[in-house]
C-alpha angles and dihedrals in degrees: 000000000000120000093246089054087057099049088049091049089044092055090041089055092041087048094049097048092047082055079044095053097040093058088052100054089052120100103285084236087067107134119186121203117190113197097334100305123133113306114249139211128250083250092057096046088053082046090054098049083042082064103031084222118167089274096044087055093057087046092051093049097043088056088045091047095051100048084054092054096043080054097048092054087244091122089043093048095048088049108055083047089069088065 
């Protein structure tokens, strides 16, 4: 494994165990619903970023896409203009 190989698997883990973290920090009555499939649990979305399965990656990209967006002042910005 290049070095390169092994940077990209270290950020994936990190970035899979800080989705991890913020689905656990969210209400334990917390229920996800993807295009209109079943809903499912706080347990079972962990379950799915643990596989990287086609649903843990879009987890896993809807979390990433919304950091970036709290970072870039989006959410702020949307926000304020609620008021």
């Amino acid at each position: 494994m290049t070095h390169e190989e092994k940077y990209n698997n270290d950020v994936d883990d990190e970035i899979k165990e800080l989705v991890i973290t913020r689905i656990e920090a969210t209400p334990s009555d917390l229920r996800l619903s993807m295009g209109g499939g079943k809903t499912m649990t706080k347990e079972e979305m962990i379950e799915h970023v643990k596989k990287e399965d086609d649903i843990g990656k879009q987890i896993i990209r809807n979390h990433i896409s919304f950091i970036k967006a709290v970072a870039n002042g989006e959410v702020t910005s949307a926000l304020a203009s609620v008021e």
